[in-house]
C-alpha positions in Angstrom: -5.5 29.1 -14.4 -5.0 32.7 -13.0 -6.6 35.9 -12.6 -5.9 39.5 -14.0 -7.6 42.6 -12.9 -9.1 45.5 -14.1 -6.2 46.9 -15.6 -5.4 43.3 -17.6 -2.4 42.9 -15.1 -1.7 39.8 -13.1 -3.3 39.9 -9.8 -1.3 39.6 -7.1 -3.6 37.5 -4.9 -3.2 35.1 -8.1 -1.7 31.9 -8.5 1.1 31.2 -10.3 4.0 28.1 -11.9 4.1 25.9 -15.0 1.0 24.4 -14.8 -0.7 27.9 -16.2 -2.4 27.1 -19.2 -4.6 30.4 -19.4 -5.5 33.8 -17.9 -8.7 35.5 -17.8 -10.4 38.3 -15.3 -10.4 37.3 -11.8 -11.1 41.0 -10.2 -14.4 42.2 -9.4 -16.2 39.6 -11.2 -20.2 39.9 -10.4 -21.4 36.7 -9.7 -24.3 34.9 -7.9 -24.5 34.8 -4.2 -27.8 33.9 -2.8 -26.8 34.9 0.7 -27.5 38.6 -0.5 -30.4 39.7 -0.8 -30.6 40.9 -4.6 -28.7 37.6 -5.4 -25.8 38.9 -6.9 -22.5 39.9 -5.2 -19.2 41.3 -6.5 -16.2 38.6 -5.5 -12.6 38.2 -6.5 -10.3 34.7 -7.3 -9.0 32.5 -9.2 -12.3 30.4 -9.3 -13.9 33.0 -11.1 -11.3 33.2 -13.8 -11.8 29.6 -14.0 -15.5 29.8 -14.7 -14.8 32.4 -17.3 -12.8 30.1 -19.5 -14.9 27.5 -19.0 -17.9 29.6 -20.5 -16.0 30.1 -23.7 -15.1 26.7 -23.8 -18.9 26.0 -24.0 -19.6 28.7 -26.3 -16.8 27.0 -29.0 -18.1 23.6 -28.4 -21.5 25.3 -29.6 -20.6 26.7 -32.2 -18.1 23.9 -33.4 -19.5 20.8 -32.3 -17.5 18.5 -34.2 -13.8 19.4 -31.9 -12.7 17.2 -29.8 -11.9 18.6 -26.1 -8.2 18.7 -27.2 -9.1 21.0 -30.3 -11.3 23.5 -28.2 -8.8 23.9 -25.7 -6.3 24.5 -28.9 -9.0 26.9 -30.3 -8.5 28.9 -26.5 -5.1 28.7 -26.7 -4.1 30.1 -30.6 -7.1 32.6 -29.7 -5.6 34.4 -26.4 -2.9 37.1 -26.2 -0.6 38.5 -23.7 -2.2 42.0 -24.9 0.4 44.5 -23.6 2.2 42.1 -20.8 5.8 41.8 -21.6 6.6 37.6 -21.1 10.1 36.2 -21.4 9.0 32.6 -22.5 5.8 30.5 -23.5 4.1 29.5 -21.3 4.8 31.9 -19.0 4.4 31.2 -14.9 2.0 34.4 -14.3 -0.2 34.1 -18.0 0.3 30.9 -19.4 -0.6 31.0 -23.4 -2.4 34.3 -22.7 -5.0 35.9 -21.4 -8.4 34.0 -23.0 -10.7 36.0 -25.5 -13.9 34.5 -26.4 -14.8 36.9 -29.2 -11.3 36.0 -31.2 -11.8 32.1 -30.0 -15.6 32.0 -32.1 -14.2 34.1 -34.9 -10.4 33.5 -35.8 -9.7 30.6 -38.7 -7.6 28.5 -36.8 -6.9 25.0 -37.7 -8.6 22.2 -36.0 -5.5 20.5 -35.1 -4.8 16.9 -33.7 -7.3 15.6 -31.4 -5.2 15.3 -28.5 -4.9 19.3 -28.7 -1.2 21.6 -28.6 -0.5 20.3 -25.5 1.7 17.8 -24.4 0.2 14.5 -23.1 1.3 12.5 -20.4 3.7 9.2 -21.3 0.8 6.5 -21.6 1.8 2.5 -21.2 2.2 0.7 -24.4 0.7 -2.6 -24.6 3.7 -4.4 -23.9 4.4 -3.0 -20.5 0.2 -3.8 -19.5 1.2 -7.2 -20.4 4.6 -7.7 -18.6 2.6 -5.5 -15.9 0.1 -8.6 -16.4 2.4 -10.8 -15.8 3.9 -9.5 -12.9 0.8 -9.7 -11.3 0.3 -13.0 -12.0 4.1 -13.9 -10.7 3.3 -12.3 -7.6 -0.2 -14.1 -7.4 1.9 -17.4 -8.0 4.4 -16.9 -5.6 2.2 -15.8 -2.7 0.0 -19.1 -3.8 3.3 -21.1 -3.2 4.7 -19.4 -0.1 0.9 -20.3 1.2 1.1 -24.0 0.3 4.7 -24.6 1.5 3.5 -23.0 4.9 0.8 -25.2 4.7 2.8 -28.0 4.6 5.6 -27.7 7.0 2.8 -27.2 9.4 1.4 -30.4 8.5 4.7 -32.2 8.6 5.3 -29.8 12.4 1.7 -31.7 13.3 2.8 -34.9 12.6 5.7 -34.7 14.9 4.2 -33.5 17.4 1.5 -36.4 17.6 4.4 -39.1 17.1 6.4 -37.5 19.5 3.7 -37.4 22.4 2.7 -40.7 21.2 5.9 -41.9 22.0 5.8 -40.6 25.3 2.3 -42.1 26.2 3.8 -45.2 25.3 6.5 -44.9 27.1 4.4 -44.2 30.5 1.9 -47.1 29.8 5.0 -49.7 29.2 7.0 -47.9 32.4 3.8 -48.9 34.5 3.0 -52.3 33.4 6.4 -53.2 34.2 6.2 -51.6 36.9 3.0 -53.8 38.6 4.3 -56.8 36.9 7.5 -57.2 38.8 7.0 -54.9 42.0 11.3 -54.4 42.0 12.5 -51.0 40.6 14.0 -52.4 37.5 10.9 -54.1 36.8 12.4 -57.4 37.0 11.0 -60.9 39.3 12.4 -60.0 43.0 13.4 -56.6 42.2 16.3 -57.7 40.5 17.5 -55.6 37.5 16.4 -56.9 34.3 15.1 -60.3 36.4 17.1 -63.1 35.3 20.5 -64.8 37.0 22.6 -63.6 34.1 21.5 -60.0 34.1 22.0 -60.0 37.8 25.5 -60.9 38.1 26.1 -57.5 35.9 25.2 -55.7 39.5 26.7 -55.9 42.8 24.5 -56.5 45.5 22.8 -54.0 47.8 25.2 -52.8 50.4 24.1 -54.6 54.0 24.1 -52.3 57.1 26.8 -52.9 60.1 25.4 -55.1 62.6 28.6 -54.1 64.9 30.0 -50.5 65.1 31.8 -48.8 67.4 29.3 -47.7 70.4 31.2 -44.1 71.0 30.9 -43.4 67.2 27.4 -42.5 65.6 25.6 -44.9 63.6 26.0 -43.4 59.8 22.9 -44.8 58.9 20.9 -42.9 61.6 22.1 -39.3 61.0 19.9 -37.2 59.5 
């Protein structure tokens, strides 16, 4: 929507671009204002051109009850002109369809029209895309439903093998010290014998026996520090 002024020219403090459907007085517009104290005030803006349009818009859906939005907004547009403003195309960035007349949108035979109105609508989403849309969802609902159950289960399985694992090494330490206090040697054998038999002990020489004699001008090697 933007705003002309008194002279049915474009306002300069307007807005404009292709989303201009309509133009209509935006330039000294009296309007209420209860800061003043006769409750009126005279204002400028695109807001006021809006509410303009939007009071013929109710006046054609009184009269004509039975249009659809679509066909009252079609009733605005067929009804408006560009009066005396030179356009190069339609719609035009500055005016849109024209400037909106409320007198010639009550009174000029115009067609109803579809029901969606002149304009073109926005691309809606057949039912076939809702459903592979559907079923996208529910691919991404199964997937995140798996992802959550395999993580579920590698940490069960990562659980597991952490109790046999320290399991194994409790055991370990209980067997180490029962062999331990059975046998008294540090192979855990009878007389501190590795492994504790005859047989196994032949596998292993002997514990080396300190010098009784040495040399009294050389040190003993087993007393150095």
């Amino acid at each position: 929507m933007t705003a002309i002024d008194e002279s049915l020219k474009f306002w300069n403090d307007s807005n404009s671009g292709k989303g201009v459907i309509l133009a209509a007085p935006g330039e000294k517009i009296l309007s209420a204002d209860p800061t003043r104290s006769g409750g009126y005030a005279v204002a400028n803006g695109t807001s006021d051109a809006t509410a303009y349009v939007s009071a013929i818009a109710a006046l054609v859906r009184s009269k004509y009850p039975d249009l659809t939005a679509g066909q009252v907004i079609n009733r605005l547009i067929k009804s408006a002109s560009f009066l005396e403003n030179k356009v190069s195309e339609v719609p035009d960035r500055q005016y849109g369809y024209g400037i909106a007349r409320p007198g010639s949108a009550l009174t000029m035979d115009i067609p109803k029209g579809p029901k969606e109105g002149p304009l073109p609508q926005a691309p809606s989403s057949t039912s076939t895309n809702s459903g592979k849309a559907s079923e996208g969802d529910g691919s991404s609902t199964n997937n995140q439903a798996k992802k959550k159950s395999s993580s579920t289960g590698i940490l069960a399985i990562a659980g597991i093998a952490a109790v046999v694992v320290i399991g194994g090494i409790v055991f370990a330490i209980i067997r180490s010290r029962r062999n331990r206090g059975n046998g008294g040697g540090p192979y855990g054998g009878q007389g501190g014998s590795p492994g504790g038999t005859s047989a196994q002990t032949a596998n292993y020489a002997p514990y080396p026996a300190a010098p009784t004699s040495h040399n009294p001008g050389s040190p003993n090697p087993y007393q150095q520090p």
